[in-house]
N, C-alpha and C positions, 0 to 999 in steps of 0.2 A: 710803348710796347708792354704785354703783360703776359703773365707765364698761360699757360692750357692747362685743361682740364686734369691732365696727368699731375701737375706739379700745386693740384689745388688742396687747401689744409682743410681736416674734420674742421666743420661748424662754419665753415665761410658759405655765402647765400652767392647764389648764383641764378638769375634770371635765364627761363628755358628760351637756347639760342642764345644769351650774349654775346655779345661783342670780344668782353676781357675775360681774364679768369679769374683767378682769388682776387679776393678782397683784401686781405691780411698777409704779409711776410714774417721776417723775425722780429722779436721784440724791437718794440723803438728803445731808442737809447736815451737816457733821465734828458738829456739838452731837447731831443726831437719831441718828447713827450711836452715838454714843456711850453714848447713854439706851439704845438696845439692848442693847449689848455689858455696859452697867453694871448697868443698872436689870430691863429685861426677865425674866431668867433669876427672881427671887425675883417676879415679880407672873402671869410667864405660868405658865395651868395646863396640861397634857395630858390625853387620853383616858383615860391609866390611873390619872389620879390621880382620876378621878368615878365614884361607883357603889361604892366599896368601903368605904367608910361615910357619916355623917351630911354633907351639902353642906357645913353651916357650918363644917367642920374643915377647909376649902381655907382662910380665914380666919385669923389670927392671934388672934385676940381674939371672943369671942362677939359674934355675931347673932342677933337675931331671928327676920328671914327672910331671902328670899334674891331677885334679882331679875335679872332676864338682859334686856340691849340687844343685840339682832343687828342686826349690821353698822352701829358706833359711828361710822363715816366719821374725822371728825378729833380724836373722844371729846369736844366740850364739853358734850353732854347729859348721856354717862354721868360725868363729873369732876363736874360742877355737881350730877349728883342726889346720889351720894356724899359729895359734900362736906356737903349741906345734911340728911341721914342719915346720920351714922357708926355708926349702930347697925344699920344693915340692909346686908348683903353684895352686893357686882354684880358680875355676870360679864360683860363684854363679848367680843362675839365679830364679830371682823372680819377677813376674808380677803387685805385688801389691805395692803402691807406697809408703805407711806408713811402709813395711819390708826394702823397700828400703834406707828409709832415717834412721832408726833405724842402720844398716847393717853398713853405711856409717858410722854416728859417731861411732861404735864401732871399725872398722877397722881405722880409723884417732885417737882416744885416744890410739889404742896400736899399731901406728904407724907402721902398717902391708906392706908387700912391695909388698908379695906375694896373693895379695887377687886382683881380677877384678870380677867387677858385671855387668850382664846383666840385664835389665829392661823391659822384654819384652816377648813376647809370646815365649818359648823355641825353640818348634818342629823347626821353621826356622834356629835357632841356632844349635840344633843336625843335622839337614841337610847337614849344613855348613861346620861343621867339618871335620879334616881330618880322612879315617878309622885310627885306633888304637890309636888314638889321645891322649886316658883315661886310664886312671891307675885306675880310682873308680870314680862309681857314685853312688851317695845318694842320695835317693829320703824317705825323716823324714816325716811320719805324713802326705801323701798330703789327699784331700780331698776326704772323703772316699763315697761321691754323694751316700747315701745309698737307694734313689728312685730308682725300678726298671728301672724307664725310664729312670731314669741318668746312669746307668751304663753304655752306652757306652761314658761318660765322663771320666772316671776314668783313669787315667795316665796309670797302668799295660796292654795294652792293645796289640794285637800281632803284629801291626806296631811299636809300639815303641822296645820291645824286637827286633825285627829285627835291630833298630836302637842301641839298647845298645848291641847289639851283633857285629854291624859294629864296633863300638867307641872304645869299648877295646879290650887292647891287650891280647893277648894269657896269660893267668894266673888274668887275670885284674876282680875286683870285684864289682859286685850291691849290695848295699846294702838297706834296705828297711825296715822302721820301721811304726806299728800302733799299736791302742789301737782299732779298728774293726775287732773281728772275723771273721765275714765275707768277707771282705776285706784281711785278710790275707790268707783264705783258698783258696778265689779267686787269690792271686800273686803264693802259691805256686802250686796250678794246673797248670799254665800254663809255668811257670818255670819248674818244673817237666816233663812235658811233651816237655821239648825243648832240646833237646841232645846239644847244641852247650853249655850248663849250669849246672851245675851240684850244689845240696844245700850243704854246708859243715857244716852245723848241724850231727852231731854224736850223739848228747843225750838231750834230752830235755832242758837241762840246757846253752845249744848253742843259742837258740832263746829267753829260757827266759832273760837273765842277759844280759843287756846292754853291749856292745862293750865296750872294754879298753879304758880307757878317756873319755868317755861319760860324758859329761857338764851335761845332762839334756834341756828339752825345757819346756817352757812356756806351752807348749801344751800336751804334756809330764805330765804334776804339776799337768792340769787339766783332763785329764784320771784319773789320782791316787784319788784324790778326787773325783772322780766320781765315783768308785769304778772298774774301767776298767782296764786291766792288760795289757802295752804294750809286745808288741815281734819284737823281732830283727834280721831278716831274711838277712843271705848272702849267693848268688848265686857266682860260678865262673864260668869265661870265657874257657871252653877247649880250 
């Protein structure tokens, strides 16, 4: 999830139409600054390191398969699924530089092998990719830009579904969590109306109750206290 245009700081860049908002938060703090300077450079991947062979050689060590989190917020989704998988690869991609450097020391204190972060506007990243490249993507809580005029901000949109439809494989799963009604009724119209997907909710109790292993997020805590009820929506790839 990332803050909007209202809560964005002088001198952060912003691509017309994005997805997130700022770039930058408040100062990192001398430890998170340092996981950057230290840690970063061997876990972050670029543009031109994907697409020029097999995904799982971004990897140290064989994988499986491969799995992409867009826009990780503070990474304890993508750290916790990793951790409780070391044989399956994740790529988290988050635009905001304060999720970045949090993401980072959390993957370096539980010495993660199988985690690479992107820092950077995604869309060019799913571009990138090879088709069926994905076994699951997660897209937790992004920002649910609840201004009419923003909504053609919102991640869920029918170019991207074309692009999560290229990405995984036959059987391969989206997954999609908020605490907006309205935003949720919005992913599953248009999901629903895409035959190449199909939702494998059977009973109400499928969206409400968080996924198996669910950590919980930060953002996640503050829905609940807010009085707002998440839901946990998974599409599959026909």
């Amino acid at each position: 999830m990332t803050a909007d245009d209202e809560t964005r700081q002088p001198g952060d860049s912003v691509r017309a139409n994005a997805f997130y908002g700022r770039r930058k938060g408040k100062k990192l703090r001398t430890a998170q600054a340092a996981h950057l300077a230290d840690d970063l450079p061997r876990l972050s991947i670029a543009l031109e390191d994907v697409g020029a062979g097999p995904l799982d050689a971004l990897f140290p060590h064989p994988v499986r398969s491969v799995r992409l989190e867009i826009g990780f917020g503070g990474g304890e989704h993508l750290v916790s699924e990793a951790a409780r998988h070391p044989d399956i690869g994740y790529i988290g991609a988050e635009a905001f530089l304060n999720g970045i450097a949090k993401a980072t020391a959390l993957v370096s204190a539980r010495g993660l092998a199988n985690v690479r972060l992107y820092g950077d506007d995604v869309i060019p990243l799913l571009d990138r990719l090879p088709d069926g490249a994905l076994e699951r993507i997660d897209l937790l809580y992004p920002d649910p830009w609840p201004k009419r005029r923003h909504w053609k901000r919102r991640f869920v949109q029918a170019d991207n579904i074309d692009r999560f439809a290229r990405l995984l494989v036959p059987g391969g799963h989206f997954r999609f969590a908020t605490d907006i009604e309205h935003y949720a009724a919005w992913t599953l119209r248009q999901f629903l109306a895409d035959s190449r997907f199909e939702w494998t909710a059977e009973r109400a109790d499928d969206w409400r109750r968080a996924w198996e292993g669910w950590p919980g997020t930060r953002y996640e805590a503050k829905a609940l206290r807010e009085g707002r009820q998440p839901g946990y929506y998974e599409f599959r790839r026909r």
